[in-house]
Structure formats: structure tokens, C-alpha cells
C-alpha angles and dihedrals in degrees: 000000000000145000126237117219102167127032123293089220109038101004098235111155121223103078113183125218119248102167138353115203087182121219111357129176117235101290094221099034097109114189125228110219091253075068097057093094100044114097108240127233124246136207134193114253107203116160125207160187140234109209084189103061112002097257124156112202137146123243105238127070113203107202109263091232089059093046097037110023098096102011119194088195118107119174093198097074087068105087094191091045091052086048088051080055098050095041093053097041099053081046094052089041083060103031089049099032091241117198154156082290095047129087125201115200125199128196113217090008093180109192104335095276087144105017091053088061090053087047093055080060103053091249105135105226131174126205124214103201125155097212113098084194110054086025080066091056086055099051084049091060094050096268123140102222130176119212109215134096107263126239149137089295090055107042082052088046084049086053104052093053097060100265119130123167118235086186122015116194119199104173114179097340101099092069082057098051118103097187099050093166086051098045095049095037086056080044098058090045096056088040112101123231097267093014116128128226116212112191133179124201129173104259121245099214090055088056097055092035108053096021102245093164089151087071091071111082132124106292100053092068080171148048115198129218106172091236075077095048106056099051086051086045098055099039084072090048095254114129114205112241103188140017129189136158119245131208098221131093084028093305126338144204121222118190128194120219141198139170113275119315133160127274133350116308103243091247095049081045096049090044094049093055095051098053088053081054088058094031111240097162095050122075094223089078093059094037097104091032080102102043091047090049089051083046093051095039090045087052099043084047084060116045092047095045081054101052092043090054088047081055109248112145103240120202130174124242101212143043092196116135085257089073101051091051090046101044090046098052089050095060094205122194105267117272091032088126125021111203139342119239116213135179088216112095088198094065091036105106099028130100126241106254122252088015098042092212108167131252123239150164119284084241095072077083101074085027101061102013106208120200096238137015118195105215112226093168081063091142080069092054097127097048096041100050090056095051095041081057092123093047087048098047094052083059103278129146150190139223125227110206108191163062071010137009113249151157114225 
């Protein structure tokens, strides 16, 4: 683990605090039960701010191979998130002209959640994803997929093996990377001359805007504005060609990059002037982030200590790293909630880090009907809500944490 002292982006020097969530464990480390007994490791969450160039980043650096070695994460279990994927792959195929000559690359491909939907149309992709684990599921689908952790030595391995990306995908990978100069500059090496990057990262303003404090944890080491992202960009001679807001992950960012252009795209131009309205690269604009959190977390606390003691049974709907970051930082009286249900088989049967609730089915909700489930996974409401039609209807009901507290 390391400190940084100077900004992960430019290197100035003179960060300023935004929030301190004090001593966390890892949010996606989820315990067996052979692990109950074993004291967890903590690390300081201090998030910060580069008056420099904009960057939000947090201080500490856990090491990768402690955070993706083995990865419990797995996007396809997201039905709306697979369905993103689909959507924005049959929409690149068209807009590119994608065919049997072309390759599509992505970066932290997970389990083939994107590249499966470019396969089904002939299109020959390649992911690069540091997991052994979820990189297994992908080969199982048909996708070539090498385990390693990109940067600037592979994409020139890759190179100088003939492979090229004609499109080159990097969705919600960016925010983990310790080294950024080294991972775009590997980015603009494996891009081909008139290939295109598309990458995702979770939105800054989002963040501040509607409190999602639970978003911060380890592995997201940074929190994008694109304000950040142009002056890394440029520095490795890419020019970003498009910007849009998504709605996934709680609110996203995709960027669209080239090798180097003139001037600003108007999207990225017209996006740019509106984050200095709102005053992204300020800190004001950050100063009461902390104060409103306190507030948030003060209020959730709460609502759920005072339908416990009112005697409603109270489970979580989602094992998702959020959670762990959000139940953690609430330091709830013992027996407040009783289990987490998750879609996921590879985190049934775990435990949620720091509370060691246990992990179980979705179905543990009709099962066992509790009267509330606080829904963690609250950037899936939508999807959630429709498929949890039967708990609801027997009188059960969620609740919503943030950015206000309320009961679905």
C-alpha cells in the first residue's frame, strides 16, 4: 500500500480533502466463513482534490494483485448493464463499419458481458482482464481473453504481434488504474491510426450531486470530470472526439477518442463549458460534499435503528462493493439487518466485509419475507423492483438510501 502525495494525473503537488470515511476493509473482499475468525484488514479512505488539474482521487494505493487477482464481480448478472452493452455495441458496428477484418479490444473485459455481443456479429474481438477467475467465464463463451493488467508493456507486446484495435473499449477501468499516464499511453499505442477509443468512467458530478459516497472505495482510486480527462488525453497525443452522460453505474461519463485532431469536438466543447458553470475545477464546489454525506448517513442510521426497534426484520438487496462501503460507514447496533441477498452464485455463501452479514439467494426474500430491504444495489432500482414484483406484492418494501431516504 502506498501514499500519494502528488496527483495521480499532472503531479502537482497540493491536493485538498473532501471526505474522510476513516478505516474501511477492502469493499469487494468477501469473506468465506473459514475467514470469520480472521481479523480484516483496513485501509484509510481519504478523498481528495487537484487544484491543478481538476482530479478526484483518493490518497492510498492498495496494491492491484490484492484488489483483481481473484474478482467476485461479474457484469453479466446485470440485465440492464448487459443490455447498455448490446445497445452500444450494435450502434458502434454501424457507426464504424465493423466487420470479419476488423478487432475490437476491450480493456477489463470482465466476463464478456460487451465483447460477446460484437462475436454474435462476426466482428473478432479480444479482451485484456486480470482476473483468472471471471477471465475463465469469457473463454467459456468463445472469447479470447488475455489475463494480465494493461499498460503501456502489453499494448506494445500486443504490437508487435500484429494486433491493432480498431476499436478499443475501457468501461469503468480507468477510475482502478494507479499508473493513468502509463494506461493511456498504452491506449494510444494498441489503437490503430483511425481507430476509435470508447471509454466509461463513473461521473464526478453525479457523485457530488446526488451523494453517492458509497461509490468511493479502494478500487476506484479516481473520479472523473472530463475537465480531467482532456489534459491526460492530450498529453498521449489522443483528442477526444465525443462526450455524452450515461445513465448506468449511478450516472456515467463516455468519452470518445482519436489520435490526435485540432481543437475541442463540439460535444466535448459544449460539455466542458458547462462543468466550469457548475464549477467542477474549483473546490468550492466540493467544500459541503462532506457535511451533506454526515447529514445522509446520520438520517439512513436512523430510519433503519428505528424500524428495527419497532420490530420489522430488515435485510440488504445487494453484495455489491457499494454496500460494503455504505453499511460500514453507518455503524449500525449489531442485529439491525439479518442477511444480503445477491443474484450473483460466486458471492452466495460469503459474508459482507467489516459486518459479516451473510450472502444469500434472492430468493431468501420470499423465503424468509422480511419486512425491508435496503437496496444497496439502488443504481439497479428499476430493474430490481420489477423482478422483486411477488416480495413486494406480500407487503414487502425497499428502501431506497440515497440521494434521499425513502421507502419504495
Amino acid at each position: 500500500m502506498s501514499l500519494v502525495g502528488a496527483c495521480r494525473s499532472c503531479a502537482a503537488r497540493g491536493l485538498e480533502p473532501i471526505l474522510d470515511l476513516g478505516a474501511l476493509p477492502l469493499a469487494n473482499a468477501l469473506l468465506t466463513r473459514e475467514q470469520l475468525e480472521a481479523p480484516e484488514a483496513r485501509y484509510p479512505l481519504e478523498l481528495v482534490f487537484c487544484p491543478a488539474c481538476a482530479l478526484v482521487q483518493i490518497t492510498e494505493t492498495v496494491p492491484p494483485e490484492r484488489l483483481f487477482g481473484e474478482y467476485l464481480y461479474f457484469s453479466s448478472f446485470s440485465d440492464s448493464f448487459v443490455e447498455h452493452a448490446r445497445l452500444l455495441a450494435e450502434r458502434l458496428v454501424q457507426e464504424r463499419g465493423l466487420g470479419p477484418h476488423s478487432l475490437v479490444v476491450e480493456l477489463a473485459s470482465n466476463d464478456g458481458y460487451l465483447l460477446q455481443h460484437y462475436l454474435a456479429r462476426g466482428v473478432p474481438v479480444l479482451g485484456v482482464e486480470p482476473a483468472r477467475n471471471v477471465a475463465a467465464v469469457a473463454e467459456a463463451r468463445g472469447i479470447p481473453t488475455r489475463v494480465a493488467f494493461f499498460g503501456r508493456e502489453l499494448a506494445e507486446q500486443l504490437v508487435a504481434a500484429g494486433r491493432r484495435a480498431d476499436l478499443l473499449h475501457a468501461h469503468n477501468v480507468l477510475a482502478h488504474v494507479a499508473d493513468l499516464n502509463g494506461f493511456v499511453r498504452g491506449l494510444a499505442t494498441l489503437l490503430a491510426p483511425n481507430g476509435l477509443a470508447v471509454i466509461e468512467v463513473p461521473y464526478v458530478r453525479e457523485l457530488v450531486e446526488r451523494l453517492e459516497f458509497d461509490t468511493i472505495y479502494h478500487e476506484h482510486l479516481c473520479y472523473f470530470g472530463l475537465g480531467a480527462l482532456v489534459p491526460l488525453f492530450e498529453r498521449h497525443g489522443l483528442r477526444l472526439t465525443g462526450a455524452e452522460r450515461v445513465v448506468v453505474h449511478g450516472g456515467s461519463l463516455r468519452v470518445f477518442a482519436a489520435h490526435a485532431g485540432a481543437g475541442h469536438a463540439p460535444a466535448v466543447a459544449a460539455l466542458l463549458a458547462e462543468e466550469q458553470s457548475a464549477g467542477l475545477a474549483r473546490i468550492a464546489f466540493y467544500r459541503s460534499f462532506a457535511a451533506r454525506v454526515a447529514a445522509l448517513r446520520a438520517r439512513l442510521r436512523a430510519t433503519l435503528v428505528d424500524l428495527r426497534g419497532r420490530g420489522a426484520r430488515l435485510a440488504v438487496y445487494g453484495a455489491a462493493a457499494k454496500a460494503s462501503v455504505l453499511l460500514n460507514c453507518l455503524e449500525l447496533p449489531p442485529g439491525t439487518l439479518e442477511f444480503v441477498v445477491d443474484r450473483s452464485p460466486h458471492k452466495q455463501g460469503r459474508f459482507l466485509p467489516g459486518l459479516r452479514l451473510p450472502i444469500r439467494p434472492v430468493e431468501a426474500l420470499l423465503d424468509e419475507q422480511p419486512d425491508y430491504a435496503l437496496l444497496t444495489a439502488w443504481n439497479l432500482k428499476d430493474e430490481v423492483l420489477a423482478q422483486q414484483a411477488k416480495y413486494r406484492h406480500r407487503g414487502g418494501r425497499f428502501i431506497l438510501p440515497l440521494p434521499e431516504v425513502e421507502i419504495l
